[in-house]
C-alpha positions as CSV (number, residue, x, y, z in Angstrom):
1,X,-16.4,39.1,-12.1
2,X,-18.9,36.9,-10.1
3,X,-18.9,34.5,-12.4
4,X,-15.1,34.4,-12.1
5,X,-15.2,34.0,-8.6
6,X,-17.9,31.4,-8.8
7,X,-15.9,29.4,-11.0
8,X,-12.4,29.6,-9.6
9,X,-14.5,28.5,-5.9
10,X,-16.0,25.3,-7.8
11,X,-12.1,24.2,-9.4
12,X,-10.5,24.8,-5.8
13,X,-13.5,23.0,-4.2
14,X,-13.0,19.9,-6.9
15,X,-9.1,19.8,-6.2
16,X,-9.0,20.0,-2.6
17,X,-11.8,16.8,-2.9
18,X,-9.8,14.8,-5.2
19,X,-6.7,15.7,-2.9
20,X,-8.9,14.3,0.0
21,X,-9.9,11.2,-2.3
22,X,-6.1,10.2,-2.9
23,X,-4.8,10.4,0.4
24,X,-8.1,7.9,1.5
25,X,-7.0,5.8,-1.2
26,X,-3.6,5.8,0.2
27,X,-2.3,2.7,2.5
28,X,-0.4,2.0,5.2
29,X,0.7,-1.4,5.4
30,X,0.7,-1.6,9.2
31,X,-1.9,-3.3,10.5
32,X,-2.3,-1.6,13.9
33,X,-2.1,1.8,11.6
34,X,-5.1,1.1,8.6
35,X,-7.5,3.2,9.1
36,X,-7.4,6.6,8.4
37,X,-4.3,8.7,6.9
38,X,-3.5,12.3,5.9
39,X,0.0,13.0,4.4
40,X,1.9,12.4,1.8
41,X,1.1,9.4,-1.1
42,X,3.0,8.0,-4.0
43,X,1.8,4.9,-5.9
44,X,-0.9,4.2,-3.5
45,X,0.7,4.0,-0.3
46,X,1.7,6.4,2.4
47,X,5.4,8.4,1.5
48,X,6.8,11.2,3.3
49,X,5.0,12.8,6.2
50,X,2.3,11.8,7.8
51,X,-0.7,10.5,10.4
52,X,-2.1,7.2,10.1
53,X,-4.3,6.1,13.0
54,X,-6.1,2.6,13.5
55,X,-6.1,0.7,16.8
56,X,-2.7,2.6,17.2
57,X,-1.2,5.9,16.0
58,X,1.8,6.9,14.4
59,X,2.8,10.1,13.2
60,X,6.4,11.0,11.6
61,X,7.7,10.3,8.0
62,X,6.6,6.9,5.5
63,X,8.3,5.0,2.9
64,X,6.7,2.3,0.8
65,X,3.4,2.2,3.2
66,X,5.4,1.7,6.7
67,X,7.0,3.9,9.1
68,X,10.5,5.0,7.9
69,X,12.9,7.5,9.4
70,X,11.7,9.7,12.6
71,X,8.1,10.1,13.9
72,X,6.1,8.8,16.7
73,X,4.0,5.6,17.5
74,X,1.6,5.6,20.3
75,X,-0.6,1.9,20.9
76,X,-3.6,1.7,22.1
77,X,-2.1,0.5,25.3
78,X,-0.4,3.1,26.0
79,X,2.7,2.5,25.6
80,X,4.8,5.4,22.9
81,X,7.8,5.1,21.0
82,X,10.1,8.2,19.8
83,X,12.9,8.1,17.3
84,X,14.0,7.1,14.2
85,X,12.3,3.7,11.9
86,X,13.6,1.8,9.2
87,X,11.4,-0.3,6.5
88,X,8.5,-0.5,9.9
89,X,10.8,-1.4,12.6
90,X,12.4,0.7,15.4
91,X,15.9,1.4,14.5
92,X,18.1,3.9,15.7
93,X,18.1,6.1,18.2
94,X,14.9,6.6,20.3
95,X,12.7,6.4,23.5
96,X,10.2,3.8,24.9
97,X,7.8,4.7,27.1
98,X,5.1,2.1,28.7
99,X,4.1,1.1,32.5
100,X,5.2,-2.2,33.9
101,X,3.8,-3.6,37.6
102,X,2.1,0.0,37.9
103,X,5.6,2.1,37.3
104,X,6.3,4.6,34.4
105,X,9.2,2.9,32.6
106,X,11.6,4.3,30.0
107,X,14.4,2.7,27.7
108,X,16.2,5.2,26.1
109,X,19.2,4.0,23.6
110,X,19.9,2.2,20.6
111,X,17.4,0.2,18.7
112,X,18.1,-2.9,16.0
113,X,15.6,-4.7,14.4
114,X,12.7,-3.3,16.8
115,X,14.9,-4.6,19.6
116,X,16.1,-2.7,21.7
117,X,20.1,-3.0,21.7
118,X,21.0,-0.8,25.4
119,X,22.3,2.5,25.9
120,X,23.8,5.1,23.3
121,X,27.5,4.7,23.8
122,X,29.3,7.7,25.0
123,X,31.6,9.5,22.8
124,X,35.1,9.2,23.9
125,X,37.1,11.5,25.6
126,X,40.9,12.6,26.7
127,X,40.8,12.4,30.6
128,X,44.5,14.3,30.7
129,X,46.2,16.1,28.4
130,X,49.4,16.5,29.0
131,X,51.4,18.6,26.2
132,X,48.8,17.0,24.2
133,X,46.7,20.0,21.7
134,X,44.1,18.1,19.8
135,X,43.2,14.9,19.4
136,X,41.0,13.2,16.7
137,X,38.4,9.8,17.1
138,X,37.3,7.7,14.0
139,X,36.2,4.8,13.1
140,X,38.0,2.3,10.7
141,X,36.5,-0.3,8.6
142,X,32.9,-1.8,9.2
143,X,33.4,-2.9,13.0
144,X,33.9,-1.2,16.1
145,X,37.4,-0.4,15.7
146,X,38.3,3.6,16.3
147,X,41.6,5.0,15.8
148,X,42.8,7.8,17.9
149,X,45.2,10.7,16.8
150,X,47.1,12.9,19.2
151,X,48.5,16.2,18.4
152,X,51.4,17.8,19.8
153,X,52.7,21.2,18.7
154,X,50.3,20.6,15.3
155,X,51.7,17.7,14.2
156,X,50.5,14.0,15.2
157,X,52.0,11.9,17.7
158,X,51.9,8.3,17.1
């Protein structure tokens, strides 16, 4: 039974090392991230979740080596980022969070491209509904276009 035991200790100590080795052979294509990672790998780079930290850190979810879909990226400044990513770049919804002339500073909205784009837009509303019951919002086609739907007695009111 000892030898059992002694055995099944050496092939859990083996796996959990060549676990170990994989995730350091896994990259992050960041350069402000290389350094060390522990998460999740495929084909060599950094998928799914995970923490890489270099000059900077970032922790939240990887696709292809890069920061992709929510998580968090802190830079050695200072400054922090929380929200959503897409292929490395801030896109989305999120927060920024840095210090500029000696004041905390926040910008919290809609990113594009790492740029940030300005507020998230409020959802409409009905100000006054007069025999009005329901009333529906969407959007139509690729632009900002929304069509509105009113309801009166269950059936829509153009």
């Amino acid at each position: 039974m000892k030898n059992m035991a002694c055995w099944l200790f050496i092939l859990l100590y083996f796996t959990m090392d060549m676990y170990a080795q994989d995730n350091n052979d896994c990259k992050v294509l960041v350069p402000g991230l290389q350094g060390t990672y522990e998460g999740g790998c495929k084909n060599g780079l950094a998928q799914g979740k995970g923490t890489a930290r270099g000059t900077d850190t970032y922790t939240g979810t990887f696709r292809n080596g890069v920061p992709h879909g929510k998580g968090t990226y802190l830079w050695s400044s200072g400054e922090i980022y929380e929200g959503n990513w897409y292929k490395g770049a801030r896109e989305g919804e999120g927060e920024f969070k840095a210090r500029f002339n000696g004041r905390d500073s926040l910008q919290s909205g809609i990113w594009k491209d790492d740029q940030y784009i300005g507020p998230k837009p409020r959802m409409p509303e009905i100000m006054q509904k007069y025999n009005i019951t329901a009333a529906t919002f969407s959007r139509t086609g690729e632009g900002n276009k929304i069509s509105i739907s009113f309801y009166q007695n269950g059936m829509v009111n153009l």
